[in-house]
PyMOL Python script that loads the backbone (N, CA, C, O; Angstrom):
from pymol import cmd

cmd.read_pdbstr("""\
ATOM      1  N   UNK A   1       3.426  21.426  25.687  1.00  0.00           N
ATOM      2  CA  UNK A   1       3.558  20.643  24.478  1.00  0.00           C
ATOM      3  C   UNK A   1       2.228  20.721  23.720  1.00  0.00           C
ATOM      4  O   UNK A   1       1.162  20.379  24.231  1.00  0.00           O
ATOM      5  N   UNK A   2       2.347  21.172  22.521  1.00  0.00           N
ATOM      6  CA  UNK A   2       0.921  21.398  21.480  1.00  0.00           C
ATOM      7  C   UNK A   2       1.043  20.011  21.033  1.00  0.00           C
ATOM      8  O   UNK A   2       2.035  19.301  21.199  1.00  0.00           O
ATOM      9  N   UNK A   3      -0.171  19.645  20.386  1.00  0.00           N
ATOM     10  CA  UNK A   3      -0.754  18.465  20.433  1.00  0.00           C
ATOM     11  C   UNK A   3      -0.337  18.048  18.952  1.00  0.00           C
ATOM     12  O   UNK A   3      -0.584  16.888  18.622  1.00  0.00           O
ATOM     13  N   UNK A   4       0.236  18.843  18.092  1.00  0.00           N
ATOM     14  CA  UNK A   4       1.472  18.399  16.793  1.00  0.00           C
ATOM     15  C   UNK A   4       2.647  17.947  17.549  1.00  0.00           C
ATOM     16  O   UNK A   4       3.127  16.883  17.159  1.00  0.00           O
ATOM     17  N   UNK A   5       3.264  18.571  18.630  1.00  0.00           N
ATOM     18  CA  UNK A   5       4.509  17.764  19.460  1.00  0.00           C
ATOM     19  C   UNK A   5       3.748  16.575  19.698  1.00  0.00           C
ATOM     20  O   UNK A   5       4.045  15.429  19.363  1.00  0.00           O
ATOM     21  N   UNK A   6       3.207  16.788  20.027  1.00  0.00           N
ATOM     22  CA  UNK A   6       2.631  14.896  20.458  1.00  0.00           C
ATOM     23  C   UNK A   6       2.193  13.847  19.447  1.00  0.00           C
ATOM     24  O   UNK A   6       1.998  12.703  19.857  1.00  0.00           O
ATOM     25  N   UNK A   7       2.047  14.093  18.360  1.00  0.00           N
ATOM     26  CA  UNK A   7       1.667  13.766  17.503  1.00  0.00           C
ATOM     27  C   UNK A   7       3.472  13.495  16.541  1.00  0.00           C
ATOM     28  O   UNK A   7       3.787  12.390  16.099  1.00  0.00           O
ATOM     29  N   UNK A   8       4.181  14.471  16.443  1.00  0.00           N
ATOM     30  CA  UNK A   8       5.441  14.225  15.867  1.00  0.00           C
ATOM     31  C   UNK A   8       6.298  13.423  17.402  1.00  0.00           C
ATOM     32  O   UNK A   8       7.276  12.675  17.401  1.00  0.00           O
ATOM     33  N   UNK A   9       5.815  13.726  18.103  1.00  0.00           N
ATOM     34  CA  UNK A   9       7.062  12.744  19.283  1.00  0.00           C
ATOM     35  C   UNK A   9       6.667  11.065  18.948  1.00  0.00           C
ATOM     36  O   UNK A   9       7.477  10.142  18.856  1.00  0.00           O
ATOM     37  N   UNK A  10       5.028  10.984  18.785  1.00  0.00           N
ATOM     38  CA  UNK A  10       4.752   9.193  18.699  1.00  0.00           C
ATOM     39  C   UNK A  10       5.291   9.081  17.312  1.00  0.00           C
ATOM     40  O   UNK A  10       6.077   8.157  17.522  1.00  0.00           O
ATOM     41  N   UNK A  11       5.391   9.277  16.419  1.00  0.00           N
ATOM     42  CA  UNK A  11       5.780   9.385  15.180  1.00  0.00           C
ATOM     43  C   UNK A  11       7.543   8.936  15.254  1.00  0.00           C
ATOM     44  O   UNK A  11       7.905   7.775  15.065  1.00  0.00           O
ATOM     45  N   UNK A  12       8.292   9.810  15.489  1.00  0.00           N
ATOM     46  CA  UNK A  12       9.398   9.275  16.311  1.00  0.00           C
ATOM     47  C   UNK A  12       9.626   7.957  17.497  1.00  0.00           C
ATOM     48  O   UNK A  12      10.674   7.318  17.591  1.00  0.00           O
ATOM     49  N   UNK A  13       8.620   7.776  18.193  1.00  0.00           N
ATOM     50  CA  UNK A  13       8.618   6.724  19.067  1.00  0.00           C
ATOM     51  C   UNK A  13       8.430   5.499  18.622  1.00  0.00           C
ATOM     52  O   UNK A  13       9.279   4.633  18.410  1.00  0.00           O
ATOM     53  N   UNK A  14       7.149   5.451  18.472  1.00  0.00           N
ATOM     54  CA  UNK A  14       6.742   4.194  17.316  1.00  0.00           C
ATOM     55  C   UNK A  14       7.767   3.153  17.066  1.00  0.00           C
ATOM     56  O   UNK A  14       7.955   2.037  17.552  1.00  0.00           O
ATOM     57  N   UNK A  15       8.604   4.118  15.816  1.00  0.00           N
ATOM     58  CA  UNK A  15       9.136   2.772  15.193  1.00  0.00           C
ATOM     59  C   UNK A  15      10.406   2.387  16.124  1.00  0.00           C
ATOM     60  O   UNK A  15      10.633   1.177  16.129  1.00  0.00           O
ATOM     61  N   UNK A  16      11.297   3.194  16.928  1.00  0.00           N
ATOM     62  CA  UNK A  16      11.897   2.621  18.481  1.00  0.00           C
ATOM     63  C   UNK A  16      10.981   2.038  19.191  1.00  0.00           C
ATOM     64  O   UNK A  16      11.684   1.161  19.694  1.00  0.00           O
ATOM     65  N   UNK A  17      10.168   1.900  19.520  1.00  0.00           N
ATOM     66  CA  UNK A  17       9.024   1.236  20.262  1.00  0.00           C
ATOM     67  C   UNK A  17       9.194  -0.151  19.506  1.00  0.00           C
ATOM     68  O   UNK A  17       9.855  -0.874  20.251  1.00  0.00           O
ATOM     69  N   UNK A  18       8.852  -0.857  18.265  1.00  0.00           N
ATOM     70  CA  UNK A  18       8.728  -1.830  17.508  1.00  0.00           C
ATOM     71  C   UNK A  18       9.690  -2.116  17.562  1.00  0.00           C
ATOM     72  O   UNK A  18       9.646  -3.345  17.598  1.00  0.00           O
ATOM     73  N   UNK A  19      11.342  -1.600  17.624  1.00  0.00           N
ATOM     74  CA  UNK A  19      12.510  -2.415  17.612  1.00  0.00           C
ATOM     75  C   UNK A  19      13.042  -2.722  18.997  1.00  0.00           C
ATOM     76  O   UNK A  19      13.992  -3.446  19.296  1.00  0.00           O
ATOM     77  N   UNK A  20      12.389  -2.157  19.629  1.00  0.00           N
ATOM     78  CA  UNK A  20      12.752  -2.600  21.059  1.00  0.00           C
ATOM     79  C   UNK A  20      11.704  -3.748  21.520  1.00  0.00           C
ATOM     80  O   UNK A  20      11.873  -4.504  22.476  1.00  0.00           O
ATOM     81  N   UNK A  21      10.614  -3.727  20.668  1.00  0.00           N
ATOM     82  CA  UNK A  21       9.789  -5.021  21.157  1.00  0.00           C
ATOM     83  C   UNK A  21      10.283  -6.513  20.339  1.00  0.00           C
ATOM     84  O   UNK A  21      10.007  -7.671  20.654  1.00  0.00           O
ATOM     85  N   UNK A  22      11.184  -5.957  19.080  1.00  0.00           N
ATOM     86  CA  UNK A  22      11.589  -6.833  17.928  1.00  0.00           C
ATOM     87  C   UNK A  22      12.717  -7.995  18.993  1.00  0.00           C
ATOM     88  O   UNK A  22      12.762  -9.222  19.086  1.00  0.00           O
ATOM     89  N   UNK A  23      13.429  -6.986  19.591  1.00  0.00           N
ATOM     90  CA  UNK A  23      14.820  -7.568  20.038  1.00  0.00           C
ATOM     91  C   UNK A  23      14.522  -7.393  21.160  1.00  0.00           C
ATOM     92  O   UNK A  23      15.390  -6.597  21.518  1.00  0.00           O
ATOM     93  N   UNK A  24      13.837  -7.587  22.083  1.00  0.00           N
ATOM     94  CA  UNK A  24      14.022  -7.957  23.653  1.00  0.00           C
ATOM     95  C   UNK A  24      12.013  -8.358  23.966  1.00  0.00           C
ATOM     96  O   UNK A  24      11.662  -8.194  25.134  1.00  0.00           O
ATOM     97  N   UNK A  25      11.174  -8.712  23.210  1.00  0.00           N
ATOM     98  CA  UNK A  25      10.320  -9.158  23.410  1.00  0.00           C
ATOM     99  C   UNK A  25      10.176 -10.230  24.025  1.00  0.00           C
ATOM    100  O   UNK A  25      11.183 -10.938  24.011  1.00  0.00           O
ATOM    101  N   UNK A  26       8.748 -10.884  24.912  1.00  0.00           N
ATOM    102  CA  UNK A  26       7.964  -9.663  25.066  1.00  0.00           C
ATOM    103  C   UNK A  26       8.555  -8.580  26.313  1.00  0.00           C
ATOM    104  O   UNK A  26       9.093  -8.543  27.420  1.00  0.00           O
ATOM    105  N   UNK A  27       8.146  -7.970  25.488  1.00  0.00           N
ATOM    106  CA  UNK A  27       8.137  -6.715  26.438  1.00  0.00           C
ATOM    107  C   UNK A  27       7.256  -6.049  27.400  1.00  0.00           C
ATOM    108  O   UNK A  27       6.124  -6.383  27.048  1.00  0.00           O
ATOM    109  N   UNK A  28       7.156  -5.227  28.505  1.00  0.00           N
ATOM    110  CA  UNK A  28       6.107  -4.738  28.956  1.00  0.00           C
ATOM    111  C   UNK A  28       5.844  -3.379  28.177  1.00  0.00           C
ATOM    112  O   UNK A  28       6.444  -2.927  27.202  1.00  0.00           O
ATOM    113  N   UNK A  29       4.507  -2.731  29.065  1.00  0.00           N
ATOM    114  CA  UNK A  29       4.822  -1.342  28.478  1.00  0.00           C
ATOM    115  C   UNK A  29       5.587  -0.784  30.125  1.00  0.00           C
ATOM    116  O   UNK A  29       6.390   0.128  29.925  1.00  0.00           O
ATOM    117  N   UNK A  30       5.523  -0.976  30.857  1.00  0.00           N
ATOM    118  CA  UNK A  30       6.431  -0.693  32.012  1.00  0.00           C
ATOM    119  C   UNK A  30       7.787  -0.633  31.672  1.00  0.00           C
ATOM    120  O   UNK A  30       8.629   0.166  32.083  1.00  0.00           O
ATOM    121  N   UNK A  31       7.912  -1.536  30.899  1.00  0.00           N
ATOM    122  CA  UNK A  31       9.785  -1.504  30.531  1.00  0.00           C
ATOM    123  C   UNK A  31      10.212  -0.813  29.696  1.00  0.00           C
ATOM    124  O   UNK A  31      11.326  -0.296  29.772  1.00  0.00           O
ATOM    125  N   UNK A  32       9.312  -0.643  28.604  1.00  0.00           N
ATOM    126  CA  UNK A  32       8.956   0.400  27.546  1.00  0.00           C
ATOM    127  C   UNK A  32       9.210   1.642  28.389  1.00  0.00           C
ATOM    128  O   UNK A  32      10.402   1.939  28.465  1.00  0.00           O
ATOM    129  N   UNK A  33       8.340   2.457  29.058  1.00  0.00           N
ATOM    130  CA  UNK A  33       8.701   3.383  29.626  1.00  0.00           C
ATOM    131  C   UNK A  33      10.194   3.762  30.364  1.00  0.00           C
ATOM    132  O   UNK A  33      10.843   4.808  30.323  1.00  0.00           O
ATOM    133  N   UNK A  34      10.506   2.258  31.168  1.00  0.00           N
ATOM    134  CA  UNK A  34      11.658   2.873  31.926  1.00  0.00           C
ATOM    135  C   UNK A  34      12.464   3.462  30.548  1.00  0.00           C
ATOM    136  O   UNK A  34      12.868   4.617  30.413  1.00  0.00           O
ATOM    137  N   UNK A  35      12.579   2.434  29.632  1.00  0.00           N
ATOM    138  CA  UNK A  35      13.446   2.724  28.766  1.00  0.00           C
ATOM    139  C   UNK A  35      13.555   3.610  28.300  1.00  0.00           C
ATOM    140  O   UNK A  35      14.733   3.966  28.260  1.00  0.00           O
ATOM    141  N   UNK A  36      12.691   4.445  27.736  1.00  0.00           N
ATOM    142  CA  UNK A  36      12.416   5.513  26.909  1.00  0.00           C
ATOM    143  C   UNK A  36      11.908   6.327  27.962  1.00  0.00           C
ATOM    144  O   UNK A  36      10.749   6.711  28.118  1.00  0.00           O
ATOM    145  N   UNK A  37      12.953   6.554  28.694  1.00  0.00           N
ATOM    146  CA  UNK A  37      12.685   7.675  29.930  1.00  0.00           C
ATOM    147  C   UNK A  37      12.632   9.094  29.505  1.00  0.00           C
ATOM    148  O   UNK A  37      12.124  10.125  29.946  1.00  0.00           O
ATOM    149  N   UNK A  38      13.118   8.862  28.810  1.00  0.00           N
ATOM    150  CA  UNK A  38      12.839  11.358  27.556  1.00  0.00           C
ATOM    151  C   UNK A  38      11.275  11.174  27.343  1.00  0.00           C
ATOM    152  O   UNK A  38      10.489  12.120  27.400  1.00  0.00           O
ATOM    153  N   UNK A  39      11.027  10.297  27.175  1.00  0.00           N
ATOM    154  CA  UNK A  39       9.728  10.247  26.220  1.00  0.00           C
ATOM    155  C   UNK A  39       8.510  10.049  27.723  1.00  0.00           C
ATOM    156  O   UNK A  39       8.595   9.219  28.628  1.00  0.00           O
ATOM    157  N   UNK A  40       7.264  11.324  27.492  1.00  0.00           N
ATOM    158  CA  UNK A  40       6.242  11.076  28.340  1.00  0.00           C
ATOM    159  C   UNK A  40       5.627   9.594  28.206  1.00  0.00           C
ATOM    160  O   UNK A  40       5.478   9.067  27.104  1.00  0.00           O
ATOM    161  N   UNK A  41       5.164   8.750  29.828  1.00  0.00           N
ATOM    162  CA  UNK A  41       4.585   8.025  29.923  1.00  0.00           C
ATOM    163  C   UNK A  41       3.252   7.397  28.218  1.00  0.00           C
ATOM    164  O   UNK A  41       3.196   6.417  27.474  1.00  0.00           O
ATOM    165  N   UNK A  42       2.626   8.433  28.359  1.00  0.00           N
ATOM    166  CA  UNK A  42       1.674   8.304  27.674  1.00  0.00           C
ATOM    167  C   UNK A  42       1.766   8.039  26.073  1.00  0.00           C
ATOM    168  O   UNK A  42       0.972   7.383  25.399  1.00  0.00           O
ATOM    169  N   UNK A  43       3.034   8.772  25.599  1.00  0.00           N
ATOM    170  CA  UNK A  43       3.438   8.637  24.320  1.00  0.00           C
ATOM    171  C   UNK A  43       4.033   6.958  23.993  1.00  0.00           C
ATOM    172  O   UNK A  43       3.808   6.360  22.941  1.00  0.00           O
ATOM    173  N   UNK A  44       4.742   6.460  25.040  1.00  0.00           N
ATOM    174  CA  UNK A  44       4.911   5.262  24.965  1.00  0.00           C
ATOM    175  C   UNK A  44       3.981   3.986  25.090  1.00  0.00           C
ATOM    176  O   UNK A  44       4.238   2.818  24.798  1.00  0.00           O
ATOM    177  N   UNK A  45       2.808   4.556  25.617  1.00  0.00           N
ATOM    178  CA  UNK A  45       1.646   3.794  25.345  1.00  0.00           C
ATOM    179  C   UNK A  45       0.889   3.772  24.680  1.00  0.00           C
ATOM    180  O   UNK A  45       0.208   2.763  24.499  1.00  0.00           O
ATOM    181  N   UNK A  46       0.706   4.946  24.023  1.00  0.00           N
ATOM    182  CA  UNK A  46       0.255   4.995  22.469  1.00  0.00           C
ATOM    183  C   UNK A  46       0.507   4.665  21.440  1.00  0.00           C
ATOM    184  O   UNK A  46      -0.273   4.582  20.491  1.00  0.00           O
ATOM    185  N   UNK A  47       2.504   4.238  21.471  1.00  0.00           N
ATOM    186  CA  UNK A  47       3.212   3.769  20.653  1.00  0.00           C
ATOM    187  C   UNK A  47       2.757   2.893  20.889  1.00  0.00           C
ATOM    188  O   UNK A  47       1.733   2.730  20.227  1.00  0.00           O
ATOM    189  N   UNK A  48       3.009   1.979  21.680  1.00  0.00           N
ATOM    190  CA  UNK A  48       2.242   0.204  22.139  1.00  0.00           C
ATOM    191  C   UNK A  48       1.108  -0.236  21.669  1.00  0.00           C
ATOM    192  O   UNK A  48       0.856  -1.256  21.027  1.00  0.00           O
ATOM    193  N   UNK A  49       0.334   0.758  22.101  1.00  0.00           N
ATOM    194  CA  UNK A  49      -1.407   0.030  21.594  1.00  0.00           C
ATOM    195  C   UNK A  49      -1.387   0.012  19.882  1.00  0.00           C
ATOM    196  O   UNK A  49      -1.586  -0.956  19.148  1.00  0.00           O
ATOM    197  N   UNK A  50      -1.068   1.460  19.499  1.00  0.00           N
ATOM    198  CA  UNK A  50      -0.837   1.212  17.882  1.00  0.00           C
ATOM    199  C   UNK A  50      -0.290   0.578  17.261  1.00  0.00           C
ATOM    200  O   UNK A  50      -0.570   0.224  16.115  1.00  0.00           O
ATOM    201  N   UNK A  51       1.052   0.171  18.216  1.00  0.00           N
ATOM    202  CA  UNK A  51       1.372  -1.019  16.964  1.00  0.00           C
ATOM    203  C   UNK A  51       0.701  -2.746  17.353  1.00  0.00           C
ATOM    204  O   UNK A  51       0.760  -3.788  16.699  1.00  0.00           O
ATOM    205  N   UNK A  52       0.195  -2.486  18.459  1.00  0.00           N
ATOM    206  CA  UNK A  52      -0.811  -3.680  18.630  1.00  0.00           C
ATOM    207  C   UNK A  52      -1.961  -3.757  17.980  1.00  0.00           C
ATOM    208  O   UNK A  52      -2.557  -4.819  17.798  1.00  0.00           O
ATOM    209  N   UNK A  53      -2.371  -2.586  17.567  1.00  0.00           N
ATOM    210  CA  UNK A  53      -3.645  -2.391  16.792  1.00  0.00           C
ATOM    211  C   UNK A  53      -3.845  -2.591  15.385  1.00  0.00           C
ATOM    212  O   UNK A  53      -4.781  -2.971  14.681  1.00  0.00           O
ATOM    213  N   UNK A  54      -2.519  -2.167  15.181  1.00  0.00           N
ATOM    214  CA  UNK A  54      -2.031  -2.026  13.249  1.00  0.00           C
ATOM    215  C   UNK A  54      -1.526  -3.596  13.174  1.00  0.00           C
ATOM    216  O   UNK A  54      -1.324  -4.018  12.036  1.00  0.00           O
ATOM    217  N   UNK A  55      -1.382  -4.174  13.878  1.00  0.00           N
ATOM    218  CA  UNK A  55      -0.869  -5.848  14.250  1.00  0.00           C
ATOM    219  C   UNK A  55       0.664  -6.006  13.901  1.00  0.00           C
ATOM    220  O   UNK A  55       1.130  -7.075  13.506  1.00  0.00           O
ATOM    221  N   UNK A  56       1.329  -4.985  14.059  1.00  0.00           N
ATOM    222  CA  UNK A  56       2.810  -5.186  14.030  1.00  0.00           C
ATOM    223  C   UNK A  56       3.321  -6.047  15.057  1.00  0.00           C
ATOM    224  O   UNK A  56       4.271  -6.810  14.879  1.00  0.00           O
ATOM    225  N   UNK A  57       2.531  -5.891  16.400  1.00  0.00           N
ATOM    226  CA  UNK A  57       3.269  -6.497  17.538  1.00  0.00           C
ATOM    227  C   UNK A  57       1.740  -6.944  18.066  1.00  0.00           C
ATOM    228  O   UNK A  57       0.706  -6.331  17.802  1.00  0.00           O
ATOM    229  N   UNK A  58       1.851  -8.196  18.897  1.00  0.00           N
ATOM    230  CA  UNK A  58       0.845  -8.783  19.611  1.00  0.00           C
ATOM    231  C   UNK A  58       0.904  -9.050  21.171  1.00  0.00           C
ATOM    232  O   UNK A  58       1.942  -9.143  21.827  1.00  0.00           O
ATOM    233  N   UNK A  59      -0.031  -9.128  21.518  1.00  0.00           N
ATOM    234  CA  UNK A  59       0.167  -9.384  23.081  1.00  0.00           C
ATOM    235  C   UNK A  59       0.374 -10.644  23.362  1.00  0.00           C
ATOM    236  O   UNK A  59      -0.230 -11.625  22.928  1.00  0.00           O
ATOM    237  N   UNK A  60       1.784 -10.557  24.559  1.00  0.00           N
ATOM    238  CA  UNK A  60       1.494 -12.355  24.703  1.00  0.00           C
ATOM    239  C   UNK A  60       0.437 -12.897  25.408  1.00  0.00           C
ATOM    240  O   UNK A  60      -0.503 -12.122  25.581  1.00  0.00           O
ATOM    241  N   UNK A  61       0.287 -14.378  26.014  1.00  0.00           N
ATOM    242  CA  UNK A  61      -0.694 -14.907  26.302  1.00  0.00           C
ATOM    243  C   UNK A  61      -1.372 -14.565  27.797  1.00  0.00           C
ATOM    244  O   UNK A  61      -2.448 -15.061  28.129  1.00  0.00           O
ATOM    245  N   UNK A  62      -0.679 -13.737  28.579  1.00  0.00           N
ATOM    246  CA  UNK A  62      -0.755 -12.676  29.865  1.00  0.00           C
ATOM    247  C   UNK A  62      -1.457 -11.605  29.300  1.00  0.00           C
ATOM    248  O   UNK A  62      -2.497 -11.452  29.942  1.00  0.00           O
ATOM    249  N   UNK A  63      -1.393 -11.069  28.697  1.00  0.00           N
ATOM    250  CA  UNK A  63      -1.650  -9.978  28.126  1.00  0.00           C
ATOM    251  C   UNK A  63      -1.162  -8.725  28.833  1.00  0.00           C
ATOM    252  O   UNK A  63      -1.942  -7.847  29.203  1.00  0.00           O
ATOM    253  N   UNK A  64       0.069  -8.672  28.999  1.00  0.00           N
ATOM    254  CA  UNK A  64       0.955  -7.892  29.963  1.00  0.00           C
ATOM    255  C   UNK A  64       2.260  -7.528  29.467  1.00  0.00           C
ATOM    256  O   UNK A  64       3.027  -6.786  30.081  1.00  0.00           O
ATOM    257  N   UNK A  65       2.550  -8.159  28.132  1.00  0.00           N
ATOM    258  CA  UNK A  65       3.851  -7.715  26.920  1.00  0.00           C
ATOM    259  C   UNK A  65       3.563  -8.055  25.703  1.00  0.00           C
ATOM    260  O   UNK A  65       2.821  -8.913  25.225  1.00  0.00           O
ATOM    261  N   UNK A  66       4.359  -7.142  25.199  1.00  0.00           N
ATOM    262  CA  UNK A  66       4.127  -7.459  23.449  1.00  0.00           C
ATOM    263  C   UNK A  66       5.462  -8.288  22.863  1.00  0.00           C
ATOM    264  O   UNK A  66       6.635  -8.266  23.236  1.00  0.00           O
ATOM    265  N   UNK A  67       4.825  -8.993  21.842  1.00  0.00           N
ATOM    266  CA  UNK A  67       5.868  -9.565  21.062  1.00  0.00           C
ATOM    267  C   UNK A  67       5.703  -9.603  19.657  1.00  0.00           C
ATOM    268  O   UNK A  67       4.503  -9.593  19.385  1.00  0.00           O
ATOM    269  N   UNK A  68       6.496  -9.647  18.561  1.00  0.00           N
ATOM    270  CA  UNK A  68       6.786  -9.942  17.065  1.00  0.00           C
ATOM    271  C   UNK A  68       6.832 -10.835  17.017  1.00  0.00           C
ATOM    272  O   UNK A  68       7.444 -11.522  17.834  1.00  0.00           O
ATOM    273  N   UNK A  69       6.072 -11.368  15.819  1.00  0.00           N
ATOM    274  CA  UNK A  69       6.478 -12.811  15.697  1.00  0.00           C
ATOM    275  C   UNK A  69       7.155 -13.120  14.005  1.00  0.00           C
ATOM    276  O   UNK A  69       7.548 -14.244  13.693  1.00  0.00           O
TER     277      UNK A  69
END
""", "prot")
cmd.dss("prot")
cmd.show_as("cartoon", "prot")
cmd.util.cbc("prot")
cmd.orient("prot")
């Protein structure tokens, strides 16, 4: 996988990433993964942190899932 696949796979992930944290939050990123089992480990955690970073989604008070508020 060239590093544009990885770059177009989080791109694709992302915003499934945010609707799966929308409607079953919080979420882990563990659950994240099972879920999005096509998708490498790592891409789903990149989806996570970014949209924690961009403040779409926040960590709850564990700091062990994300949620929308």
């Amino acid at each position: 996988m060239t590093i544009q696949d990885n770059i177009d796979l989080q791109r694709l992930i992302t915003p499934q990433v945010l609707v799966a944290i929308q409607d079953d939050g919080p979420i882990s990123v563990q659950e994240l993964c099972d879920r999005f089992d096509d998708a490498p480990e790592y891409i789903i955690k990149r989806a996570f942190w970014t949209l924690v970073g961009r403040g779409q989604a926040r960590l709850n008070n564990d700091f062990d899932a994300a949620v929308v508020e």
